[in-house]
C-alpha positions in Angstrom: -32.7 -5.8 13.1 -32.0 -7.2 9.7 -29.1 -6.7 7.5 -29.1 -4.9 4.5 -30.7 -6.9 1.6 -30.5 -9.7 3.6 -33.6 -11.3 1.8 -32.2 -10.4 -1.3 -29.8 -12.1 -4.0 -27.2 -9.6 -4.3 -25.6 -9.7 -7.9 -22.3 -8.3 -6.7 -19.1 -9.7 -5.2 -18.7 -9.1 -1.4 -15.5 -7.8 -2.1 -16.1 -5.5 -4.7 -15.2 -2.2 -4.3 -17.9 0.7 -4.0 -16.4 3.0 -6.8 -16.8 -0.4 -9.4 -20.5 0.0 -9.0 -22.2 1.6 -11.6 -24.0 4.7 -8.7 -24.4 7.8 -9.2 -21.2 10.2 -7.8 -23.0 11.6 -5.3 -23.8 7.9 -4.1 -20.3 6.9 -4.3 -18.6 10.2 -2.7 -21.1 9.7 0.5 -20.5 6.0 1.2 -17.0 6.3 0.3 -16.4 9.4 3.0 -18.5 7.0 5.8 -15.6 5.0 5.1 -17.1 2.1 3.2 -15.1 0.4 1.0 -16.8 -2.8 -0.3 -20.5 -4.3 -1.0 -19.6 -6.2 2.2 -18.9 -3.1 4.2 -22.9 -2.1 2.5 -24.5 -5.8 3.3 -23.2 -5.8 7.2 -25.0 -2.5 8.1 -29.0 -2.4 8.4 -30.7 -0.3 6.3 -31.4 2.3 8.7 -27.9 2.9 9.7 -27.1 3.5 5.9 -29.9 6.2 6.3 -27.4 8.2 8.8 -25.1 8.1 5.5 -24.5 12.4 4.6 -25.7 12.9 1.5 -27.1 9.5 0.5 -30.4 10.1 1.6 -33.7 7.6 0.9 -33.1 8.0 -2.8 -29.0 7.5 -2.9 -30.2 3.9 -0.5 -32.9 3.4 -3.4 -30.4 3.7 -5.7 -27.8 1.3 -3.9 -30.8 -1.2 -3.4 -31.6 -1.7 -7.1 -27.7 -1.4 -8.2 -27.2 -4.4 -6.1 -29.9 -6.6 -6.7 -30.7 -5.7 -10.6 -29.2 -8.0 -13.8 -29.5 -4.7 -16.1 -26.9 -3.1 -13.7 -24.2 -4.9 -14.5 -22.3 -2.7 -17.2 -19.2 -1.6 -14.5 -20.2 1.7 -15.3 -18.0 4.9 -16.1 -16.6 4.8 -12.5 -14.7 1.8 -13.1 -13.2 2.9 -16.3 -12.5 6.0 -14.8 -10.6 3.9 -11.9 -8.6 2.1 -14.2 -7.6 4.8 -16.3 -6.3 6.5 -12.9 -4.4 3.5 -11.9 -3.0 3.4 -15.4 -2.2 7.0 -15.7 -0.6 6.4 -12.6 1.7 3.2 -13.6 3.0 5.2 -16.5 4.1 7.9 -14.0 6.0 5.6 -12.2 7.6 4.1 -15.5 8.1 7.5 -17.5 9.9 8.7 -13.6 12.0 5.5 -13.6 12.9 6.4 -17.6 13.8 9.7 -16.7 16.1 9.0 -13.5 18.0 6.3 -16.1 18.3 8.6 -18.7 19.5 11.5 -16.0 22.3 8.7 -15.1 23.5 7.5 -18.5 24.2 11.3 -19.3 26.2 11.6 -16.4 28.3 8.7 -17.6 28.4 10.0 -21.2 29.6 13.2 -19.7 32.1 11.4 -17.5 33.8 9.4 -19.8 34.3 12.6 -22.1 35.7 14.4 -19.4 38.3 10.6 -18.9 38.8 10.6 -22.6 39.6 14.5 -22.3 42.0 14.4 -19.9 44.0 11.3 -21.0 44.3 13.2 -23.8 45.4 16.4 -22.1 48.1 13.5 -20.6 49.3 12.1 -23.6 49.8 15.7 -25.2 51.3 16.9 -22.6 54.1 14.1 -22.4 54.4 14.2 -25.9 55.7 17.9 -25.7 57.9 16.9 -22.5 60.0 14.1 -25.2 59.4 16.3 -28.0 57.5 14.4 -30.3 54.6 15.6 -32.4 51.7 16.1 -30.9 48.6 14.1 -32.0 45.9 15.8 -34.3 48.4 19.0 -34.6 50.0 17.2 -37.6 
């Protein structure tokens, strides 16, 4: 049995992932959940195993057939912006958590080294009393 649009050019990288293609949700949710990943995971199956997909159905393949194979479908589509603002969203997690964990430790040396500069001065009034000279700040 052939491949899927085997006797077609196929405008799309083989490695492209399935959620840059510019399909419908419903397309993408159902071939994602199937566990395909890539147009190369799409282009090794025949067409009628594609048709077992839940929830694609002849229209979602229809729909996958003329994404892959028509010049007019090349805007990336609002899934791909939609991916990269994710993975962006997501890098500035990681950097605002990173901020925060530094910012978390340079207060707890702030609040050490007043608690040092306290107590050496604690010291240094304290001995000052001891030899009975004035005590600094007291003046």
């Amino acid at each position: 049995m052939a491949k899927f649009l085997e006797d077609c050019q196929v405008l799309w990288a083989p490695s492209s992932h399935i959620c840059d293609l510019p399909l419908s949700r419903r397309a993408v949710l159902a071939l994602q959940i199937d566990g395909y990943k890539t147009v190369q995971d799409l282009l090794d199956e025949t067409e009628a195993w594609l048709l077992r997909t839940p929830g694609l159905g002849r229209r979602g393949l229809n729909e996958v057939k003329a994404c892959l194979t028509k010049k007019d479908h090349l805007d990336p589509g609002p899934n791909k912006v939609m991916r990269d603002l994710s993975l962006e969203v997501q890098r500035l997690q990681v950097e605002l958590a990173k901020l925060v964990a530094e910012r978390d430790s340079l207060r707890w040396v702030v609040e050490r080294l007043t608690q040092v500069d306290a107590e050496a001065s604690d010291g240094q009034n304290a001995s000052a009393r001891a030899a009975g000279r004035p005590i600094k700040g007291s003046e």
